[in-house]
Structures are given as C-alpha cells and as structure tokens.
N, C-alpha and C positions, 0 to 999 in steps of 0.2 A: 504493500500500500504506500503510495507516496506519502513522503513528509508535510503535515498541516503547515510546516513555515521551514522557512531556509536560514541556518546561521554564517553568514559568513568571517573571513579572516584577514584583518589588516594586514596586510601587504608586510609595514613596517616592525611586523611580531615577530620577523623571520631575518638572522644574517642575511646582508645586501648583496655578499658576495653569492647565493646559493644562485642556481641556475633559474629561467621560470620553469622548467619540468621538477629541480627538486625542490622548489616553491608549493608547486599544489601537490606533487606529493605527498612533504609534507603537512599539509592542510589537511587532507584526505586522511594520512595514518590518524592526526588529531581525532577527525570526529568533525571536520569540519565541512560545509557546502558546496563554498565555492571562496575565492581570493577576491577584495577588494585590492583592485592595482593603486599607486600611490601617482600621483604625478605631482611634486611638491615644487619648490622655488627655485629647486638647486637644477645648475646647468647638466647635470647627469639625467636627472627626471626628465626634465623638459625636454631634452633631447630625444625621448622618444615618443613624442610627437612626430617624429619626423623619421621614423622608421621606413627601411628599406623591405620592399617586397619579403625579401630572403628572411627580414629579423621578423616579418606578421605572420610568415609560413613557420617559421621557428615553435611561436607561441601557438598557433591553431595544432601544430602535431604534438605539443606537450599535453594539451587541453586533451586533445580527442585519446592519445593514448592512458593518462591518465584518470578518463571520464571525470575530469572537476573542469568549474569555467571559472575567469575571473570575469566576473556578474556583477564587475559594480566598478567605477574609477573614481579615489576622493582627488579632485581635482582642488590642491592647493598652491598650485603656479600662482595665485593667481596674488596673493597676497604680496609677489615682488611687482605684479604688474597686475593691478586690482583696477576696477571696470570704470571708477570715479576718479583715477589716478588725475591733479589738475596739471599731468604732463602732457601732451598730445601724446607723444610721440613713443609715450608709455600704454596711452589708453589704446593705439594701434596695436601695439605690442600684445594688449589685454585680448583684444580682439581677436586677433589671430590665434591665440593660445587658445580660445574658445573654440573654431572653428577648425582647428586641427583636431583638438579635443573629441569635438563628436565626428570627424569623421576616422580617428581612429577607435572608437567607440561600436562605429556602423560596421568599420573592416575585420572587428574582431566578433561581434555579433555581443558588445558589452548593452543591457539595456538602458543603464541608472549611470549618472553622474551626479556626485554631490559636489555644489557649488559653494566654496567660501563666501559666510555675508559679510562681506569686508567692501565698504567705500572705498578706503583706503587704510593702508595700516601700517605704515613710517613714517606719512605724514597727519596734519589735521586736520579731520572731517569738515566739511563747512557745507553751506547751502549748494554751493558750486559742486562740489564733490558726489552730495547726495542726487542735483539732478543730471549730471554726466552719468554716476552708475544707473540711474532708473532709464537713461534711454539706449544707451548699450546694454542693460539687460534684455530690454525689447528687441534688440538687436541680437542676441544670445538662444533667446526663448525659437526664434523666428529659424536659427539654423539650428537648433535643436529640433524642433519640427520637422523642418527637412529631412533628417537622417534620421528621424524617428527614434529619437534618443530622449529619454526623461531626466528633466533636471531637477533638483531636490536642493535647497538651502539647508548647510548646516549651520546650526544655531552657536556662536562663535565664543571667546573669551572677552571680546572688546564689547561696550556699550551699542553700539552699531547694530548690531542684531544679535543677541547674548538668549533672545526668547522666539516663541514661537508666533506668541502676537507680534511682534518686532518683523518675524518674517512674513507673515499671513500680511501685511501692509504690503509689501512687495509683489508680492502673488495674489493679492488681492486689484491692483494696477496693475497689474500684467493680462491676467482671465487670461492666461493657454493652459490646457490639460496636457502641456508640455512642461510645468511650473510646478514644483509641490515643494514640501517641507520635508527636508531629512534631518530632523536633530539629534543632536549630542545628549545622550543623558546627564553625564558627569558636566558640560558646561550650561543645562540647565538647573542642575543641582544648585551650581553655586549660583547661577543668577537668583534663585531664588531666596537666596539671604542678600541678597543688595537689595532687591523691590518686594522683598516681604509676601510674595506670592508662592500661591502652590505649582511644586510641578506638574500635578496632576491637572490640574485646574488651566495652567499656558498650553498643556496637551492639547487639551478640548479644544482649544481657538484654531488647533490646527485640523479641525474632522473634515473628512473628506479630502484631506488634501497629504495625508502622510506618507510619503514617499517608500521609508524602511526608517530604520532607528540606531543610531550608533549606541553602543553599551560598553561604556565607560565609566572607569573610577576614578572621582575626585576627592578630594580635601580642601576644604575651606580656603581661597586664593591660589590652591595650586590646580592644574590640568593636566598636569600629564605625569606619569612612569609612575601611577601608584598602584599597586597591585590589589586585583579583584578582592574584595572582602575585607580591606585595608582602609577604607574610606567611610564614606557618609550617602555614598548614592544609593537612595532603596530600589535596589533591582526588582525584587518583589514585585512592589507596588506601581512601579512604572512599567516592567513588562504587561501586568494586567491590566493598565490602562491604554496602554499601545495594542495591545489584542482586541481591548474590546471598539478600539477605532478603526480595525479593519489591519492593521500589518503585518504583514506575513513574511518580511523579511529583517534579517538583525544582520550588523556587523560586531563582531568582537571587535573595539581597536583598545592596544596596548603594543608596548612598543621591546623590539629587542634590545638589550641595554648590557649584552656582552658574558650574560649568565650563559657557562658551555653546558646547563642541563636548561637548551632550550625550547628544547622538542618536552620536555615535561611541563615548560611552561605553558605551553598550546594545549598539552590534555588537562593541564588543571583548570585553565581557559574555558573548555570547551564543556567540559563538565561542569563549570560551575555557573556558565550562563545557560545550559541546558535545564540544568533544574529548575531555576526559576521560567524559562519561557517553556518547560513544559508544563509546570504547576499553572500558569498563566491559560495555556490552552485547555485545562481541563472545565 
C-alpha cells in the first residue's frame, strides 16, 4: 500500500563530498523518500544550475537505479541575489537564478521549489525593496507556471516573512496555484515568541495553500544545527496540524556538521520525525 505522506531528506544532512547516487542511497538505507536538492548562495551550488546534458543524465541514472527522487529543491541562491535586491544588476542576477531554477527543476522531473522570503538580506529592506520583490515575484510565479513547477515560501529567520501570514500576503497578490506556502517549523517556532502568536494558529492562515513543511529544531534565537528532541519545537502538535490542513509531504532538514556516525544521524532522523507524523496521520 502506498505511503499516506512522503518524508523527505535535506540534501545538507549528508557529507558534500558523497556522490548524488551515494546521496539517495543513503536517504533510502535511512528510511527516507526522497532528497531535497540544496541550491544555496555558494558559487559550487549555483553552478548547477547550469549543468551539462552529461551531469542531468548522471543524476536521472542515480535516481532510477536507486528508485528515490530528489522531489523537492530548497532554493537558497537567492539570498546572495534576493528578488528586491535595490541593485539592478543583482535583481537580473535574481532573475535568472529563478528561471534556471525551474527549468532544471522541469529536466529532472523535480515538482516543488521552496522559495526564500527574503527582500533582501545584507542589505535594508525599504518600501523600494519590498515592491521590486512583489513584481519579480510575479515575474517568478509566471515561469514557474511555464514549466509546471510549484513554488512554496519558506517562512525565514529575518522579520520579512518569519510567518505564514507574513507569507499568505504574498500569495495572496500573486493568486497563481503556482504560489503556496512551504514553512519552517523551527523558524516559526521562534517567530512565535517575538509576536506572541501560536504556531498552530499562523498555520491556519496558510489553509489551502500549504505546499509541504520543513521539520526543524530550534532554540530560542538560534536556527540551525540543533538536534531533533534538543529544542523547543513541538513536533507533535505541529505535524497534526499540518495533517489536518491537507500535507502530505515533510522534509527533515538538519545539517551534517562532520559527526563520522552520520549515517546514524539520518536513522535517528528519520525515526524520530516518523513517529510523530505517523501518530499525526492516525
């Protein structure tokens, strides 16, 4: 019987140096879905945007012989070259990344891209910044369309979009069923002690438009490299609220940070978001 939901596996839980076949390999021995691909800021990432025939037939025979897909790309380029950038010649920049984006997205048969909600983020936001991002987002949503590729906001650490109302303003101006919400659990966690709201409660703003759901642990001001069950995010209570809004896919993201038992870090992973999003779908 098929799986009621799909868990996937951040890309960045796994040494860099590993190949993509012993990538979703090891994803798969985990207990995992499928890979979300990373495309981050750094010029190694973004360079493969611009993969040659040879490197997309490389990754389709890892995929097929291994039966896993990477089913998902968190597209964090963008944050060097963010959509509101008040450089031109950056926001061109931004552009493009987009638009290579989904169609290497199209050529690998990826369906989901999650979109950084960053205006900008090394420099400061202003009126000018916020409507530069809102019309090349329109510009974004529009080749996403094209290539039939869905784009999802993750809900970020900066003020800018930290929530899912925050995001639901965006996709709310936008109206393409190309447009939805993919948030961060762990960086809604902590937005929720800055604005005194419930997580559960910023979920709801996002019904009918929820993309999948990142499943992350935080700590109070921090976001990243804390380990599952180390923190303050109730997994619990957020996976059964993300179920009962309809989403049937998760990403595990946490990060490899050079521990050589890292392949037991993915089954502790995968077991321990298993349980709650199975307890979730009962």
């Amino acid at each position: 019987m098929e799986k009621s939901y799909q868990l996937g596996l951040y890309e960045k839980a796994m040494p860099g140096t590993l190949t993509w076949y012993e990538k979703l390999t090891a994803a798969k021995e985990a207990g995992f879905d499928y890979v979300e691909m990373s495309i981050d800021e750094t010029d190694e990432k973004l360079a493969r945007l611009h993969m040659s025939t040879a490197e997309m037939e490389e990754i389709r025979i890892a995929m097929r012989e291994t039966g896993m897909m990477f089913g998902s790309i968190c597209l964090s380029g963008h944050r060097k070259y963010p959509l509101g950038d008040p450089d031109p010649a950056k926001q061109t920049r931004s552009m493009e990344i987009m638009e290579d984006a989904v169609g290497l997205a199209a050529a690998l048969g990826i369906r989901t891209i999650q979109l950084a909600g960053y205006d900008v983020y090394y420099d400061e936001g202003s009126v000018e910044t916020r409507a530069a991002f809102a019309r090349n987002l329109v510009k974004s949503v529009l080749l996403a369309a094209c290539g039939g590729v869905q784009l999802g906001f993750e809900t970020m650490e900066t003020p800018f979009m930290d929530t899912v109302e925050k995001a639901m303003h965006y996709v709310d101006l936008v109206r393409s069923p190309y447009l939805g919400v993919y948030p961060d659990s762990g960086n809604l966690t902590n937005a929720s002690l800055i604005y005194g709201k419930g997580v559960l409660d910023d979920m709801e703003m996002g019904r009918g438009y929820m993309v999948a759901l990142h499943l992350k642990e935080t700590v109070p001001g921090k976001y990243r490299e804390i380990p599952f069950g180390m923190g303050h995010v109730d997994f619990a209570a957020i996976a059964k609220k993300a179920w009962e809004l309809g989403v049937r896919r998760y990403v595990g993201e946490f990060w490899y940070t050079g521990n050589a038992d890292w392949k037991g870090d993915l089954v502790f992973a995968n077991a321990f978001l298993r349980r709650v999003l199975d307890a979730a779908a009962e």
